[in-house]
KOLKOL-475299 format. One record per atom (N, C-alpha, C, O, CB): residue in three letters; x negated, y negated, z negated; residue number from 1; atom name. Coordinates in Angstrom, 1 decimal, padded with zeros to 4 digits. Glycine has a CB too. Example, Ala and Ser with C-alpha at 12.3 -4.5 7.8 and 13.67 -1.06 7.14 Angstrom:
2
  type       x       y       z  seq  atom
   ALA  -013.2   005.7  -007.8    1     N
   ALA  -012.3   004.5  -007.8    1    CA
   ALA  -013.2   003.3  -007.8    1     C
   ALA  -014.2   003.3  -008.5    1     O
   ALA  -011.3   004.5  -009.0    1    CB
   SER  -012.8   002.2  -007.1    2     N
   SER  -013.7   001.1  -007.1    2    CA
   SER  -012.9   000.0  -007.9    2     C
   SER  -013.4  -001.1  -008.0    2     O
   SER  -014.1   000.6  -005.7    2    CB
! end
This chain:
91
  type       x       y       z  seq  atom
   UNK  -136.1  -041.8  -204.4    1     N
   UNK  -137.0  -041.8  -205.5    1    CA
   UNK  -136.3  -042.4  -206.7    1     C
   UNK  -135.6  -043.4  -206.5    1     O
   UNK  -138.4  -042.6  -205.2    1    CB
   UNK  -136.4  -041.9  -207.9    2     N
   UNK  -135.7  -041.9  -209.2    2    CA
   UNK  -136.9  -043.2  -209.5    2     C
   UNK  -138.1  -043.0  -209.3    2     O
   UNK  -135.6  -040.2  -210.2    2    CB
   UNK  -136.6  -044.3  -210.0    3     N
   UNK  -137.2  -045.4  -210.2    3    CA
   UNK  -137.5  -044.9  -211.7    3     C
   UNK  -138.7  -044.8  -212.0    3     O
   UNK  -136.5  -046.7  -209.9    3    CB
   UNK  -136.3  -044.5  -212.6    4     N
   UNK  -136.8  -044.6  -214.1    4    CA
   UNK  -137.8  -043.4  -214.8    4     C
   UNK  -138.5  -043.3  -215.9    4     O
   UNK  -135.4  -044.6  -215.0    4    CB
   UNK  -137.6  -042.6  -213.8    5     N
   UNK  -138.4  -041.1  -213.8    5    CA
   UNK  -139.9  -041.7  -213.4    5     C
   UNK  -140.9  -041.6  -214.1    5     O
   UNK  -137.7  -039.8  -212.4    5    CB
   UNK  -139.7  -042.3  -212.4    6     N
   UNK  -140.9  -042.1  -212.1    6    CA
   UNK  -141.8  -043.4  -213.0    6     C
   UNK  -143.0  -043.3  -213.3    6     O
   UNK  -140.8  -042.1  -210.4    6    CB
   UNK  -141.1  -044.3  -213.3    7     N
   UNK  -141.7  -045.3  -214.6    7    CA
   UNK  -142.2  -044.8  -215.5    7     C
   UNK  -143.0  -045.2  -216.3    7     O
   UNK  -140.9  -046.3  -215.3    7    CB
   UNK  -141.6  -043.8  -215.7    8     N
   UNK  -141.9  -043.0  -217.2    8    CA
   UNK  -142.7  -041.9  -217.1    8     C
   UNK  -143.1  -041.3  -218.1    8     O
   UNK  -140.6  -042.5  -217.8    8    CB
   UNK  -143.2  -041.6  -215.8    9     N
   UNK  -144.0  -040.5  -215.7    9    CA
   UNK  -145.7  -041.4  -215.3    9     C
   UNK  -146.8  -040.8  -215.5    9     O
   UNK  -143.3  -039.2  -214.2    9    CB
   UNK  -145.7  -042.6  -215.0   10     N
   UNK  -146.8  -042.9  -214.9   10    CA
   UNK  -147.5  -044.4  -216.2   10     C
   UNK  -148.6  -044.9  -216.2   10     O
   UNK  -146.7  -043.1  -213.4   10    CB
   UNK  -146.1  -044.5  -217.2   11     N
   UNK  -146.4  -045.1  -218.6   11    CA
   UNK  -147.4  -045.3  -219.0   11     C
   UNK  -148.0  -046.4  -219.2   11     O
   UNK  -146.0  -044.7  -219.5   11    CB
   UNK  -147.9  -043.5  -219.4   12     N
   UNK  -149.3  -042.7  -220.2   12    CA
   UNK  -150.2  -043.4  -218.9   12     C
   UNK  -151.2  -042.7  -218.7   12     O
   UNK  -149.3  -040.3  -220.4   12    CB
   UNK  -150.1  -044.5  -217.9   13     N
   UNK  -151.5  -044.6  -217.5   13    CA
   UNK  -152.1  -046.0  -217.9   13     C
   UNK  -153.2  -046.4  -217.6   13     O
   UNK  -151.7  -044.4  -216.1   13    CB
   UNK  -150.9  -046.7  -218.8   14     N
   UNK  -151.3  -047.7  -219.2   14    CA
   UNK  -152.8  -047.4  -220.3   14     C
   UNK  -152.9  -046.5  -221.2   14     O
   UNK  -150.0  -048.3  -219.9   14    CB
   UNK  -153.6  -048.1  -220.1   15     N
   UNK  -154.9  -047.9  -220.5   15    CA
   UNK  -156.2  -047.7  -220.4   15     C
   UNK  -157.2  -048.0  -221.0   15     O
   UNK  -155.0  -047.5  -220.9   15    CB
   UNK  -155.7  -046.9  -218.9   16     N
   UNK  -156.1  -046.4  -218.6   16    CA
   UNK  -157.5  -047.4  -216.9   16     C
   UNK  -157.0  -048.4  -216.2   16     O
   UNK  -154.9  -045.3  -218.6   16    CB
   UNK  -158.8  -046.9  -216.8   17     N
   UNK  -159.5  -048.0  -216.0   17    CA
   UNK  -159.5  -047.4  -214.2   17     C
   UNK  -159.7  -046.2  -213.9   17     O
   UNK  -161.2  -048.2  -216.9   17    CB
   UNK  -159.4  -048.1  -213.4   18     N
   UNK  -159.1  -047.6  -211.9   18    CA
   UNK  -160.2  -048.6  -211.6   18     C
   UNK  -160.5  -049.6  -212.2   18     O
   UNK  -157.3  -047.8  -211.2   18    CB
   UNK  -161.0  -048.2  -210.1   19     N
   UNK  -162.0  -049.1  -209.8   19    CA
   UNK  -160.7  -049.6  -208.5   19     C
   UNK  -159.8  -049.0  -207.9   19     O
   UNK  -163.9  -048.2  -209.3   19    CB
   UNK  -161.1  -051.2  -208.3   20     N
   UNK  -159.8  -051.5  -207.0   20    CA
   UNK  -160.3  -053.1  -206.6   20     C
   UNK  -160.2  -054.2  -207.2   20     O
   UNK  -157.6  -051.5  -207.8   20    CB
   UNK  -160.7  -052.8  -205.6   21     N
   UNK  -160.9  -054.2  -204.6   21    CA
   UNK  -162.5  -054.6  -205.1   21     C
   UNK  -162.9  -055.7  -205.2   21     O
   UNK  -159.5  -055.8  -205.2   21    CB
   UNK  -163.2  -053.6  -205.3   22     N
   UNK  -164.4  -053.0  -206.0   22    CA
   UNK  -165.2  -053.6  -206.9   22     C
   UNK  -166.3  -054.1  -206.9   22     O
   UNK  -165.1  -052.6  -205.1   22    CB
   UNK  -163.8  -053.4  -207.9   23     N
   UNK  -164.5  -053.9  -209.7   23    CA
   UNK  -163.6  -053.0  -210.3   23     C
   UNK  -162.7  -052.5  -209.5   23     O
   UNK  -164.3  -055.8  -210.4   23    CB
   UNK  -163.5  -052.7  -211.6   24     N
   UNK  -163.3  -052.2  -212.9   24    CA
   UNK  -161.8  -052.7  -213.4   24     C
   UNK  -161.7  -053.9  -213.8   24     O
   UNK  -164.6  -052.9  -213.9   24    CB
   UNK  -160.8  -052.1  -213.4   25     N
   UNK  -159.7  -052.7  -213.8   25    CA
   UNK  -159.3  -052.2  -215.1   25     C
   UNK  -160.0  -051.4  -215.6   25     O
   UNK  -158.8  -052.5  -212.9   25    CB
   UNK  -158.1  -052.7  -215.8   26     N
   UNK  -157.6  -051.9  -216.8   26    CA
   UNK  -156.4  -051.8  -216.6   26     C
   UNK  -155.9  -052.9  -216.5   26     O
   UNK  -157.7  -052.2  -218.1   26    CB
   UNK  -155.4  -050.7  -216.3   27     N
   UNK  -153.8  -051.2  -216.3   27    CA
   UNK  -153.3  -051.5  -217.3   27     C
   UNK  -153.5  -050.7  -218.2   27     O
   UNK  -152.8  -050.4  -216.0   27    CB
   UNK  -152.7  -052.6  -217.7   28     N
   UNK  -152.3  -053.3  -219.2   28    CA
   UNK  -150.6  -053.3  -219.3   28     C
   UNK  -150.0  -053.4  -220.4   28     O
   UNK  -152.8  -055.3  -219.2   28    CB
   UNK  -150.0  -052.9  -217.9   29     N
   UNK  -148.5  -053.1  -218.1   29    CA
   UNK  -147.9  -052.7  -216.9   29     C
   UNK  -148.5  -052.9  -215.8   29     O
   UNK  -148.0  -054.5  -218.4   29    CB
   UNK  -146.5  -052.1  -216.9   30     N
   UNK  -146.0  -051.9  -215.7   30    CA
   UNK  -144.8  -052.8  -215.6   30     C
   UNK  -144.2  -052.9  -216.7   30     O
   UNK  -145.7  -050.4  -215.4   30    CB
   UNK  -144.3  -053.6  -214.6   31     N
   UNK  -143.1  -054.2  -214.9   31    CA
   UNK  -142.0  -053.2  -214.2   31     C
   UNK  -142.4  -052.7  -213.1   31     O
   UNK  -143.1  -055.9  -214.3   31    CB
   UNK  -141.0  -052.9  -214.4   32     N
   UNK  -140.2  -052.2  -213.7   32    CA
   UNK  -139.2  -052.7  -212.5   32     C
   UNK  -138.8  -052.3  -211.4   32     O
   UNK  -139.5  -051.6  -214.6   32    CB
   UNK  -138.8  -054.3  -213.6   33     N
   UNK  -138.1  -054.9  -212.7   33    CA
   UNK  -139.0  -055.5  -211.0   33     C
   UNK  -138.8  -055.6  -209.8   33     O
   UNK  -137.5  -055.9  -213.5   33    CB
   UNK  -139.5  -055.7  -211.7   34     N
   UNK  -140.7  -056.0  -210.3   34    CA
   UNK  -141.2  -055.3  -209.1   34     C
   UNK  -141.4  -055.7  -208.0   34     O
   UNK  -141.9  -056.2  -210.8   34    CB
   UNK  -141.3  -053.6  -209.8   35     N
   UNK  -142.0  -053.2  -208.8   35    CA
   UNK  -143.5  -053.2  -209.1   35     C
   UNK  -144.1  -052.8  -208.1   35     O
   UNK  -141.7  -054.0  -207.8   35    CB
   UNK  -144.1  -053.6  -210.0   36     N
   UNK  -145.4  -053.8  -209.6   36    CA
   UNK  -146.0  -053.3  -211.4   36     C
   UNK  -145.5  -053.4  -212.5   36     O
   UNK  -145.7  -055.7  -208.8   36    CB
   UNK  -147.4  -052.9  -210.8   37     N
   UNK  -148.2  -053.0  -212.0   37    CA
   UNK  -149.4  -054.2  -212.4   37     C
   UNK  -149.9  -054.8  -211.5   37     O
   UNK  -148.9  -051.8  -212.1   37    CB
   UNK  -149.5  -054.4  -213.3   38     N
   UNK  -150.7  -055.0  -213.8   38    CA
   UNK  -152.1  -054.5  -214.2   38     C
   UNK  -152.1  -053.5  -214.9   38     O
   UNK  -150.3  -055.5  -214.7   38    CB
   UNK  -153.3  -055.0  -213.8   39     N
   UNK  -154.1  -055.0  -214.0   39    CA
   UNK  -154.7  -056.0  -214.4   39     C
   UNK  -154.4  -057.0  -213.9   39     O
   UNK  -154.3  -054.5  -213.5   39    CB
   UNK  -156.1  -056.0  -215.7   40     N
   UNK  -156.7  -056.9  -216.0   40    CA
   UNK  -158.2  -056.5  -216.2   40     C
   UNK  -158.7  -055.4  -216.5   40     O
   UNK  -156.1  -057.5  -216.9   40    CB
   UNK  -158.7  -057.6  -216.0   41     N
   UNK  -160.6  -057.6  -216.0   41    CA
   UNK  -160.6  -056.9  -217.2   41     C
   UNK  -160.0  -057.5  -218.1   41     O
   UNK  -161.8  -059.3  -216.1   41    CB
   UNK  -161.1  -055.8  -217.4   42     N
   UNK  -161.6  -055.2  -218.9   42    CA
   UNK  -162.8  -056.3  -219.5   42     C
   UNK  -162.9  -056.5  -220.7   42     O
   UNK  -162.3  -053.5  -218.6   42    CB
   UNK  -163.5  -056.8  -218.5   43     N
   UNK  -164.8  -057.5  -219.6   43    CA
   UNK  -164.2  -058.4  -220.3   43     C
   UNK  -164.9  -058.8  -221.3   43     O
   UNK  -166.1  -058.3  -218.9   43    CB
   UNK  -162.9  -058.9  -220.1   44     N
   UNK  -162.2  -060.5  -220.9   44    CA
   UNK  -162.4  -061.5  -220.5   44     C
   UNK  -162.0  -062.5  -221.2   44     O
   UNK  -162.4  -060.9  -222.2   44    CB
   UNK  -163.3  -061.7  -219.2   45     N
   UNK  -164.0  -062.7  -219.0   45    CA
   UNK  -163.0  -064.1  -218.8   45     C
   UNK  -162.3  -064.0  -217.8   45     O
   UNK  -165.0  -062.3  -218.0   45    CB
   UNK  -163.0  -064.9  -219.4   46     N
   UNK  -161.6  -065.6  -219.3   46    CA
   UNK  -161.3  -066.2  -217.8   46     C
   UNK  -162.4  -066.5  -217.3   46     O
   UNK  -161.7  -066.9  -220.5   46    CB
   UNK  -160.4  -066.4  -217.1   47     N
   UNK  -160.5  -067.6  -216.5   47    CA
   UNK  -159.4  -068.3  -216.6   47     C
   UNK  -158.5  -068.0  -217.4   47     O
   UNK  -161.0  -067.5  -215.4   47    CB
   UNK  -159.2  -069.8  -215.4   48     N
   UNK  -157.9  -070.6  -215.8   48    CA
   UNK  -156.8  -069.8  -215.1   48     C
   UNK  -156.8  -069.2  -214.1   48     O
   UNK  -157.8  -072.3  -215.4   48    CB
   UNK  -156.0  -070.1  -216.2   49     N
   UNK  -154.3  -069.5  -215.3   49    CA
   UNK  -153.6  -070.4  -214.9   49     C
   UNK  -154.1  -071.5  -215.3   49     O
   UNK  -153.1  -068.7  -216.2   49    CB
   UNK  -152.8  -070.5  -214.4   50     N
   UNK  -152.3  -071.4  -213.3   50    CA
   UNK  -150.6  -070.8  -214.1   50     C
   UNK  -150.2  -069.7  -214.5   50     O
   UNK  -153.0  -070.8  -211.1   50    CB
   UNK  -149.7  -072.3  -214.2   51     N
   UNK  -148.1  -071.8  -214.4   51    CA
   UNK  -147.7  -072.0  -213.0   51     C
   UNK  -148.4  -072.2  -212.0   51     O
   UNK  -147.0  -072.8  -215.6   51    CB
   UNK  -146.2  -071.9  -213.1   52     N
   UNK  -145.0  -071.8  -212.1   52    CA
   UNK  -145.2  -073.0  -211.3   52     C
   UNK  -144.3  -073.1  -210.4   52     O
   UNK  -143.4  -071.7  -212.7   52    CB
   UNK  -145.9  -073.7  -211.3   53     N
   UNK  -146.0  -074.8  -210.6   53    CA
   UNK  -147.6  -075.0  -210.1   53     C
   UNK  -148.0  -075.9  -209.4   53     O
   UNK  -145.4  -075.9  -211.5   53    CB
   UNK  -148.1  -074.2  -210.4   54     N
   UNK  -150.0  -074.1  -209.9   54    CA
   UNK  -150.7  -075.0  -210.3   54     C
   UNK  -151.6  -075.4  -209.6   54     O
   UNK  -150.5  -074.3  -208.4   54    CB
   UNK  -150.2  -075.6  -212.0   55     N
   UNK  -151.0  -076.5  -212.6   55    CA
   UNK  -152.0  -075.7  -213.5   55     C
   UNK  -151.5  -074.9  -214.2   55     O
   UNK  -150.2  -077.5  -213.4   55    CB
   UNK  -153.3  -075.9  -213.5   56     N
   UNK  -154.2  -075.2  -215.2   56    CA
   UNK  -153.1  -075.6  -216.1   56     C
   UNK  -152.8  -076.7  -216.4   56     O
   UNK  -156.1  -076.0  -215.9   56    CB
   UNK  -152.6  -074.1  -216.6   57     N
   UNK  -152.5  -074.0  -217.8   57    CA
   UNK  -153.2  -073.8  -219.1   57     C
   UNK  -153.3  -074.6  -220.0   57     O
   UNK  -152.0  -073.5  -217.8   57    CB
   UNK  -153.9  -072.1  -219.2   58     N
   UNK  -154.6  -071.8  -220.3   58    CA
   UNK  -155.7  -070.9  -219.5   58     C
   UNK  -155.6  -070.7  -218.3   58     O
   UNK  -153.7  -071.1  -221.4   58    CB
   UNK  -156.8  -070.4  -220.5   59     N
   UNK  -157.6  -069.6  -220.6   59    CA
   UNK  -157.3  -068.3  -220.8   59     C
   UNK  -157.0  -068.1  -222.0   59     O
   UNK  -158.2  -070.0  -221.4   59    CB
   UNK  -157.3  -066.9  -219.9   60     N
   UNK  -157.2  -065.8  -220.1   60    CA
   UNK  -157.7  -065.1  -219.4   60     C
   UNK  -158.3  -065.6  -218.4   60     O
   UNK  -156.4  -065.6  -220.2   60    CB
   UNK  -157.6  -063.3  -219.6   61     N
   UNK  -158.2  -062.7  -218.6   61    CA
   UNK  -157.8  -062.4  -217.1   61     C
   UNK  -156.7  -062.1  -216.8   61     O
   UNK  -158.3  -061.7  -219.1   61    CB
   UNK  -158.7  -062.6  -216.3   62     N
   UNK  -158.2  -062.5  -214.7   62    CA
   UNK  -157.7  -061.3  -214.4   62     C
   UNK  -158.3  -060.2  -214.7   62     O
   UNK  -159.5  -062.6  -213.6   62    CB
   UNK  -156.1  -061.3  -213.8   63     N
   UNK  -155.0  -060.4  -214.0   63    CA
   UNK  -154.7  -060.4  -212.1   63     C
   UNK  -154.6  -061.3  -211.3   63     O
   UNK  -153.6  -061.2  -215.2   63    CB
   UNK  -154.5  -058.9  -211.9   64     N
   UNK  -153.8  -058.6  -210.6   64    CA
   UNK  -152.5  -057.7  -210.3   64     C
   UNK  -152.5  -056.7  -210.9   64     O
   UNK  -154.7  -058.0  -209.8   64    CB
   UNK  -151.7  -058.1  -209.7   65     N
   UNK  -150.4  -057.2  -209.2   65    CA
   UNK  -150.6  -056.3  -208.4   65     C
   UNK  -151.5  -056.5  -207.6   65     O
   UNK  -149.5  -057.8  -208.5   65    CB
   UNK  -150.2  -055.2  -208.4   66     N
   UNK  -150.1  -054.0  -207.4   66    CA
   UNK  -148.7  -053.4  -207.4   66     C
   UNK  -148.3  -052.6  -208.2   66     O
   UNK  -151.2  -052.7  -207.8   66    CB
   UNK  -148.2  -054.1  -206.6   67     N
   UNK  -147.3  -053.2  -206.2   67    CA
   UNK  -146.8  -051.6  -206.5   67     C
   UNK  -147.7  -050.7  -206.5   67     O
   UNK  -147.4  -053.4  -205.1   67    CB
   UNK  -145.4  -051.2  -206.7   68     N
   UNK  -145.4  -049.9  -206.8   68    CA
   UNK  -145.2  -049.3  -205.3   68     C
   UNK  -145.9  -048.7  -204.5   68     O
   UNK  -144.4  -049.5  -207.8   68    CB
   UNK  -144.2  -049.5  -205.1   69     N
   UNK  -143.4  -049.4  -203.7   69    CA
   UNK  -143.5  -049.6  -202.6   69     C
   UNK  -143.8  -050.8  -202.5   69     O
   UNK  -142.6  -049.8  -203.5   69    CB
   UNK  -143.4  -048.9  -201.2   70     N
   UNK  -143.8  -049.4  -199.7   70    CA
   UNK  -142.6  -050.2  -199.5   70     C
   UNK  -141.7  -050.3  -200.3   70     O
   UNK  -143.9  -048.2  -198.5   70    CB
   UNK  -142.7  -050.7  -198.3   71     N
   UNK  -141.5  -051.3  -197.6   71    CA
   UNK  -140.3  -050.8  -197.6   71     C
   UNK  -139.3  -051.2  -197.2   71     O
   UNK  -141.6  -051.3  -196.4   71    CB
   UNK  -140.5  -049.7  -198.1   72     N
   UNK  -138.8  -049.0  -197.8   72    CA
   UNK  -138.3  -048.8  -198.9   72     C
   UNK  -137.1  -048.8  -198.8   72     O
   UNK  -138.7  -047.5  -197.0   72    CB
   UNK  -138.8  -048.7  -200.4   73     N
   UNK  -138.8  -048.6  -201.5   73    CA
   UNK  -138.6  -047.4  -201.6   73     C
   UNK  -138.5  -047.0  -202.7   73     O
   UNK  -138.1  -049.3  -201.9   73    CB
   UNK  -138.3  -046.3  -200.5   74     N
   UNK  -138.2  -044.6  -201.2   74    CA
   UNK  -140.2  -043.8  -201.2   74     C
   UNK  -140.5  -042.7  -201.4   74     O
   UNK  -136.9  -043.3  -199.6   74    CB
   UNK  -140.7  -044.7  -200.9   75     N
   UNK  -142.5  -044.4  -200.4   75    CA
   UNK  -143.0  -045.4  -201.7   75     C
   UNK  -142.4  -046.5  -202.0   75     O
   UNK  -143.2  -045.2  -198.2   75    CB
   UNK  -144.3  -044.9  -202.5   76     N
   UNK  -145.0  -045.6  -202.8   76    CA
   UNK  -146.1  -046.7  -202.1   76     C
   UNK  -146.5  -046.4  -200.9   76     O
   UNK  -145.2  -044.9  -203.4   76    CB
   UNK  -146.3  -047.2  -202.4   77     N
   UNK  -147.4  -048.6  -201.7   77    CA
   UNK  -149.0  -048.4  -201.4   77     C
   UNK  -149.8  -048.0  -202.2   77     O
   UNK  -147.4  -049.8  -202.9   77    CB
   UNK  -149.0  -048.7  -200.4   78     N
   UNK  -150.8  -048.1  -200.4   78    CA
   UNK  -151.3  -048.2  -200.9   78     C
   UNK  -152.1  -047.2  -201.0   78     O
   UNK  -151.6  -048.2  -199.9   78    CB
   UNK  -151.7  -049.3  -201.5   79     N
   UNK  -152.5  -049.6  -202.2   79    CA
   UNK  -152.3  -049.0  -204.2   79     C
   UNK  -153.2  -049.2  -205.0   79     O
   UNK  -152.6  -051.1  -201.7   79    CB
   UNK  -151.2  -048.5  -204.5   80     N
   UNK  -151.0  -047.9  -206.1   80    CA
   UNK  -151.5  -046.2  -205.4   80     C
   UNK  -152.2  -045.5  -206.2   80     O
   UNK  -148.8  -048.2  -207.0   80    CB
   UNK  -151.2  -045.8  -204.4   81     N
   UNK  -151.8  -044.6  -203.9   81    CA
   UNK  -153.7  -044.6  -204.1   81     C
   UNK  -154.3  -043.7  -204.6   81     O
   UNK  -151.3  -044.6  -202.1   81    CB
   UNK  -154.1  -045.5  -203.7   82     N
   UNK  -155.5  -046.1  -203.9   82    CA
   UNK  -155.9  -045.5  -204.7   82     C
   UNK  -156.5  -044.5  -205.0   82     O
   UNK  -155.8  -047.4  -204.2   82    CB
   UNK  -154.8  -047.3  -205.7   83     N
   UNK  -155.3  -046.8  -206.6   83    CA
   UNK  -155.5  -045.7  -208.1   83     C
   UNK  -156.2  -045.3  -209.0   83     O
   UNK  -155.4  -047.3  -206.6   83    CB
   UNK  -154.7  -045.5  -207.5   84     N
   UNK  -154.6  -043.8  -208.5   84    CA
   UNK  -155.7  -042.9  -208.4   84     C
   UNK  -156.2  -042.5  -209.4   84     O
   UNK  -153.5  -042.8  -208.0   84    CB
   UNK  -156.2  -042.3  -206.7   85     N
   UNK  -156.9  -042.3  -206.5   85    CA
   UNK  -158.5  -042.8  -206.9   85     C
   UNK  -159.5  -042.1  -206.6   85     O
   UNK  -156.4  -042.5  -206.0   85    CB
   UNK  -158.4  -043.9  -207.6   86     N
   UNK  -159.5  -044.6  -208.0   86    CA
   UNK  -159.4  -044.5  -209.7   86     C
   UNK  -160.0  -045.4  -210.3   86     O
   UNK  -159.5  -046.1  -207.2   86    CB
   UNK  -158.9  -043.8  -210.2   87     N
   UNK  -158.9  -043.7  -211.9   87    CA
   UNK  -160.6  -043.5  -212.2   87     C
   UNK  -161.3  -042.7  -211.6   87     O
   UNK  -157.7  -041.9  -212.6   87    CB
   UNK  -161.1  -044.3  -213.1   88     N
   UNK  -162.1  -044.0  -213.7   88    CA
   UNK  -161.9  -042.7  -214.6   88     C
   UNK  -160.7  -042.9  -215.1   88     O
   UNK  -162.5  -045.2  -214.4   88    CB
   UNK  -162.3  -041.5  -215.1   89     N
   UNK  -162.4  -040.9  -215.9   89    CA
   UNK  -163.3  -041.0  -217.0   89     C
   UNK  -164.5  -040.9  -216.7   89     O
   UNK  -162.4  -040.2  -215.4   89    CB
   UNK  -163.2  -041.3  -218.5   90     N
   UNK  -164.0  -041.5  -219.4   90    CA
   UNK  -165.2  -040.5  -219.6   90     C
   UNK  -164.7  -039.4  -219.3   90     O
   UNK  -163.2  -041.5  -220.5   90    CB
   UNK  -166.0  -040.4  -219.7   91     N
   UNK  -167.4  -040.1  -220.3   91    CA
   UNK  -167.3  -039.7  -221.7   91     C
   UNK  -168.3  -039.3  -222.3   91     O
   UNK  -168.4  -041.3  -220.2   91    CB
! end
């Protein structure tokens, strides 16, 4: 699997809302180096964030990782299969 191809073919979904772990997500970012995407609560509803050490830091929106990749890294991950799968479509 072409990693930069395939970053770049799923970019345009930044914005886009996926239902996952059964609530309302927004994807806000993909990291490449990571492997993983982001998602965040669309409502904003703040909560505490925690730094590199698991102290409260600040106030922000509640944010989740999803992986891109399976174990093997040539397979996508079950759960970005999901959720794709689970794209809200706008109204």
């Amino acid at each position: 699997m072409n990693d930069r191809d395939f970053i770049q073919r799923i970019r345009p979904l930044i914005g886009n809302h996926f239902m996952h772990l059964g609530r309302e997500w927004e994807l806000i970012e993909i990291l490449a180096d990571e492997g993983t995407v982001v998602l965040s609560d669309p409502s904003r509803r703040s909560v505490i964030q925690t730094n590199l050490f698991g102290e409260p830091s600040r106030k922000g929106p509640e944010t989740v990782l999803v992986p891109l990749y399976g174990s093997d890294q040539e397979t996508l991950s079950e759960e970005l299969i999901e959720l794709l799968a689970n794209r809200i479509t706008p109204s």
